[in-house]
Structures are given as structure tokens and as C-alpha cells.
N, C-alpha and C positions, 0 to 999 in steps of 0.2 A: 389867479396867479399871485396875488397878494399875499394871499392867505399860504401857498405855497410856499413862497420865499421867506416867509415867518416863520414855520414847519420846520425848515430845513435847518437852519445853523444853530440853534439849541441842539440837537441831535449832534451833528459834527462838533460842538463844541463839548456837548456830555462824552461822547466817546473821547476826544482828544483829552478833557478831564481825568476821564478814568485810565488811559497808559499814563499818563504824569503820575496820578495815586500810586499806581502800580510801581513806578521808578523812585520815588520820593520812602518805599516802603524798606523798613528792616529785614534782614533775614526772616529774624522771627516771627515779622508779619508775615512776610511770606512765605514761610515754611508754616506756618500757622493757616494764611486763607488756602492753600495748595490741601490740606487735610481735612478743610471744609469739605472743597470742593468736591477729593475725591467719595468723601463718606456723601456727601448729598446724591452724588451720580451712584454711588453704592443702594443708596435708597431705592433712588428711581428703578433703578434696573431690578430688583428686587420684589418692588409693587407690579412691575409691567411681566415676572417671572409665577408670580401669585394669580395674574389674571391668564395667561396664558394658558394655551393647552398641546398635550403634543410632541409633533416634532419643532414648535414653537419654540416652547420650555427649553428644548434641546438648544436653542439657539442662543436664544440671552442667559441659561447657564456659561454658552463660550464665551458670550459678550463681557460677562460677571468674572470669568476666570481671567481675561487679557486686562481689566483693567487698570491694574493693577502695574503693569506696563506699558499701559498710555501715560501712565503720571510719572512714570521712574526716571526718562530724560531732566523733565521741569526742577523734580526734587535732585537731581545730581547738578542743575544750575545751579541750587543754592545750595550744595554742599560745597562746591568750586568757589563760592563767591563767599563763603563765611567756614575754609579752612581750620580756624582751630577755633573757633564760637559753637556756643550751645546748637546755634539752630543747623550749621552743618553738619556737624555727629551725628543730631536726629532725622537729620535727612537720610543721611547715609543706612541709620540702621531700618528704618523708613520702607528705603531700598529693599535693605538685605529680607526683609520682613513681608513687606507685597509686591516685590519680583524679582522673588528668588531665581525667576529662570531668563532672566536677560540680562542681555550682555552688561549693561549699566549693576549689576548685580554683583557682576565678577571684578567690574572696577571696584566697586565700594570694597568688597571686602579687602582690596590689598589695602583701600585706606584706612580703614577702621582697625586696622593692623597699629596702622601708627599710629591710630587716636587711644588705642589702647594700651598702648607702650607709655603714649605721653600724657594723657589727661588726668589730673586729680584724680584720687581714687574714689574719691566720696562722689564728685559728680559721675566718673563712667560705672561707680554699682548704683546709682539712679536711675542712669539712663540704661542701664540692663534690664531693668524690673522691667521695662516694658517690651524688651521684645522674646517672643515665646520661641525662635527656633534660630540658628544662626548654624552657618557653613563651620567643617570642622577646622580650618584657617583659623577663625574667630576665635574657634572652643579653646583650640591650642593658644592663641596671644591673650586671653583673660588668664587663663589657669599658670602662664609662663608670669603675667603681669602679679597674679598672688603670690608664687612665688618670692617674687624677686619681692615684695613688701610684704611677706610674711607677720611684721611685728606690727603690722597696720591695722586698729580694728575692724576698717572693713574688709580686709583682705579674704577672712571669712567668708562673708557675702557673695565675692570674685567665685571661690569656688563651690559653692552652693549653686550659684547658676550656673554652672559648666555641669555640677550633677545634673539640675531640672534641665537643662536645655539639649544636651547629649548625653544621658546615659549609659548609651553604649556604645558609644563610640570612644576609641582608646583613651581621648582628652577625657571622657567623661568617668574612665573606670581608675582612672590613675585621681581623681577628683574626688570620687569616693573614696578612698580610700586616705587620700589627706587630708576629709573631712576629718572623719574618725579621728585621726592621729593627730592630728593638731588643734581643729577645733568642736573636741566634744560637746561643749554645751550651746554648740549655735541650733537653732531652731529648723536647721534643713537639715541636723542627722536622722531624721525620723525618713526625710524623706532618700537618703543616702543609704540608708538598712534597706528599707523597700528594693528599692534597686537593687542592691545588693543580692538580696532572696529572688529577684525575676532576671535575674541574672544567667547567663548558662557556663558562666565560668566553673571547673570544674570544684575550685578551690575554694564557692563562695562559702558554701556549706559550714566547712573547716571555719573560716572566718566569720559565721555567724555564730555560730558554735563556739568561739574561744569569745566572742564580743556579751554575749548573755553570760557566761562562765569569769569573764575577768571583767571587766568594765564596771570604772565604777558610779557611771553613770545609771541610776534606777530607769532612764526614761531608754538608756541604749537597749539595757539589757531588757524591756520590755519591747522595743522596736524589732529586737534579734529576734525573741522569741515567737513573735506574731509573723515575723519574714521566715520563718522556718517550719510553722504550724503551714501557714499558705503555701509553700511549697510543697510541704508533703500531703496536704490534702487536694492539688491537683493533681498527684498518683494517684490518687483512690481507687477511681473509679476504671485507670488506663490496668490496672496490676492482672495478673494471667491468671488467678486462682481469688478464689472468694474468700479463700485464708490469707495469702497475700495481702489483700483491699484490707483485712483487718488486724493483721497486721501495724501497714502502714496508717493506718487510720490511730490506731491507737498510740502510737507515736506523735502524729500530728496532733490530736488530742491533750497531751501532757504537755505538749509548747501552748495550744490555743488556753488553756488552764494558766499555764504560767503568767504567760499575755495579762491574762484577767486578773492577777494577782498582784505582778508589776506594775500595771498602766496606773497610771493618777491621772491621766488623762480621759474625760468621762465619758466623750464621743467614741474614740481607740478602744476604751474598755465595751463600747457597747459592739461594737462592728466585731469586737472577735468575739462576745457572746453571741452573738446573731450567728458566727460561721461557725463556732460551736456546735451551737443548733444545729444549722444544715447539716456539719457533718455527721455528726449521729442520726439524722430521721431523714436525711433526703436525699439517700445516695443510692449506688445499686447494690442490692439485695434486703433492702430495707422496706417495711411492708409503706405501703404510699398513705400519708395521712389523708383522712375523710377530707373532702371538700362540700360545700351545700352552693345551689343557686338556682336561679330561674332557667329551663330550657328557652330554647325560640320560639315556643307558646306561652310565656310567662309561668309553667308551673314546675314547681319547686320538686327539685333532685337531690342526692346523694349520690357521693363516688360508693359508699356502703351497700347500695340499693342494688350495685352492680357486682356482689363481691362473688367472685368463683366465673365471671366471664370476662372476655378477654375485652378490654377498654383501649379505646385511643380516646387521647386527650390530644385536641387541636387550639392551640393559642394564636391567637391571632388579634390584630389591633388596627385601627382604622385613622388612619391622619389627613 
């Protein structure tokens, strides 16, 4: 019994300790331990997803999808509780970021409305970099928010991530395009052209087409040219006649040419040498280049060895 009663109130007293820590703590403590928390429970579920088998698997993938809205109540306390502070905002986008589909979700976005209307421009294109996908609400009060601070150097920024984060959604095509026109030399037109070319607007074409032909940016006019080569080399292979496919190929060809003549950029220049390549030797009606390897006896083949009978080739990959 001694021993008991010595046990017991260290305990009571640890716990009682740790809600005062808890009360005693800033937002951004606790918007900070709350992101531990949930990345550590991300872990675990993850490792116990890895051992699993089954319709197991099937189970803590649902556990791994909700949890995301076990933590969204916690983190909208401490948005409510630090209003126009750092650590509320990142809650809020927090939120918007891992649960997207509850209701604390739908709340944040109408706030993050205002925080976006009111917050520093330098701190909310900060706090944009980190979140990868955001309600079209959002897309519209960032891109209304450059707008209205257009002569701001980050204001650029603002809508570069309305490109990366909706592309195709109306905020994000009206985004594109005042990249372009306002700020050509920011480092997301490369990625505003792209979209632009996987776009299905009928009129992108037109607009890549006058941006390689007028612009006097060298890196536009090579970005137009590689978004137009890709485009027309995913006809290729879809075109109704074999003169058609080359046709179009050859067209696509003289953008991927250009690409490589414009890019000063070393990686860009190799990626559309490479699609180059494929599309001259590895499309349809194209004779199939030799391949060599081991069969599933270890002895060495050629696709050549085969040549005048009919081959399937099976790919396949084991994880």
C-alpha cells in the first residue's frame, strides 16, 4: 500500500503538468506539436499498412484517408484562437490541405478568403508555397488579391500559384494568361505555357503560336514551342491514316527542333531531345528498335531473333 500511494500522485501530478504545458503553450506551439502529432500517427498507420495484408490493407488505407479529419476540429481551435497570426492561417490552410472534405473545411475556406484579402503579400505568397491544392473560392481571392497589388513584386508569385494549383479551373486559365502579359520573366511561365498546350481550350494553339512568333522572351518562345510540339505529337499516333500520323508528326517535329534551338535551359533542352527521339522511332508504323536480355532461363534474346513473327511484348513490374 505504501508503495501504491507513492505510484499514484507523480502520475496525477505528470498528467496535471502536461494540460498546464498545453495551456501555457502559443499558437504556434501548438499549431506546430498538433503537425507532429499528426505526421507521427501518419507514420504509424503507414508501418502497420506495410505489415498488413488483404482486406486488412483495405482497412487502415480508410483509417490513413479519415485522418486527416480527426485533426481538422484541433487545428480550426487554433485558427479561432490566433485570427490574424501566422499560426492561424497555417492552420486554416492546414485544413484546406488534409480535409478537404469536412465540414471544418468549408469553414476555413470562407476564412482564408479574408486572410487573403488582408495579409501581407510577402507573408500569404509564403504561406502558399506550401499548400499543393486549394478550393476554387481560394483560387479566385489569391488571383483577385494580385490583382488588386499588381505593382507588388510578389504579386507575380500570387498568380503563378493559382496557375500551379488550378489550371484549369477558370481562376486558373485567366491566371495564365496574366502571367504572360504581365509578368513574363517570372520563373512559373514555363510552367503557365505547359498548361497552356494541355489545355483544351480551342484558342490555346492560336496563343501559343502568336507567344513563339511575338515574345520577346527566348525562354517563352522556347516553352511555346515544346507546348506545341507535345501537343501535336499526342495526335500521332490517334490520326485516321498513316499519312495523316505523318503528316502531323512532321509538324510536331519542327516545334520539338525549335524547342532545342531556343531552350538555354539544359534539362528542357534534353527532355525534348529525348521526345524527339521517340517521336521519330517509337510510334506506330515505325519498325520497333532491337531490344537484347535474358529470358526466364537466363539466356540471352533478341527482339531481331524474332523478326517476320508476330511478338507480344509484356511489361510488367513487381513492387
Amino acid at each position: 500500500m505504501p508503495v501504491t500511494r507513492a505510484e499514484d500522485p507523480p502520475k496525477d501530478k505528470d498528467a496535471k503538468k502536461e494540460v498546464e504545458g498545453k495551456k501555457d503553450q502559443t499558437p504556434k506551439e501548438r499549431y506546430a506539436a498538433l503537425v507532429k502529432e499528426h505526421r507521427a500517427k501518419q507514420q504509424s498507420i503507414v508501418e502497420a499498412y506495410q505489415k498488413a495484408k488483404g482486406e486488412e490493407q483495405q482497412k487502415i488505407l480508410k483509417e490513413y484517408r479519415a485522418l486527416g479529419g480527426e485533426f481538422a476540429d484541433k487545428f480550426a481551435k487554433v485558427a479561432e484562437d490566433d485570427l490574424k497570426g501566422s499560426a492561424g492561417t497555417e492552420a486554416l490552410f492546414w485544413i484546406l490541405q488534409n480535409a478537404a472534405d469536412t465540414p471544418a473545411a468549408e469553414k476555413a475556406g470562407e476564412k482564408v478568403k479574408a486572410v487573403v484579402a488582408e495579409a501581407p503579400i510577402k507573408d500569404l505568397a509564403t504561406t502558399l508555397k506550401g499548400l499543393r491544392m486549394a478550393p476554387p473560392a481560394v483560387l479566385d481571392a489569391v488571383l483577385a488579391r494580385a490583382e488588386k497589388d499588381e505593382k507588388d513584386p510578389q504579386a507575380g508569385d500570387l498568380v503563378a500559384w493559382v496557375v500551379t494549383s488550378g489550371p484549369f479551373s477558370p481562376a486558373g486559365k485567366k491566371a495564365v494568361e496574366r502571367l504572360l502579359d504581365k509578368y513574363p520573366d517570372h520563373p512559373g511561365v514555363d510552367r503557365a505555357v505547359a498548361m497552356l498546350g494541355r489545355s483544351r481550350d480551342p484558342e490555346a494553339e492560336g496563343r501559343l503560336k502568336a507567344l513563339l512568333e511575338k515574345s520577346p522572351q527566348p525562354r517563352v518562345k522556347a516553352a511555346a514551342a515544346l507546348a506545341l510540339a507535345r501537343g501535336l505529337a499526342d495526335k500521332v499516333d490517334g490520326a485516321d491514316t498513316p499519312a495523316a500520323a505523318d503528316k502531323v508528326a512532321a509538324e510536331a517535329e519542327t516545334y520539338f527542333t525549335k524547342a532545342i534551338e531556343l531552350n538555354k535551359d539544359a534539362a528542357l533542352k534534353k527532355e525534348a531531345e529525348t521526345e524527339l527521339k521517340a517521336l521519330q522511332t517509337l510510334r506506330v508504323g515505325k519498325e520497333a528498335p532491337d531490344i537484347k536480355g535474358p529470358d526466364l532461363d537466363g539466356k540471352d534474346f533478341k527482339l531481331s531473333d524474332y523478326r517476320g513473327k508476330v511478338v507480344l511484348l509484356d511489361f510488367w513490374g513487381d513492387w
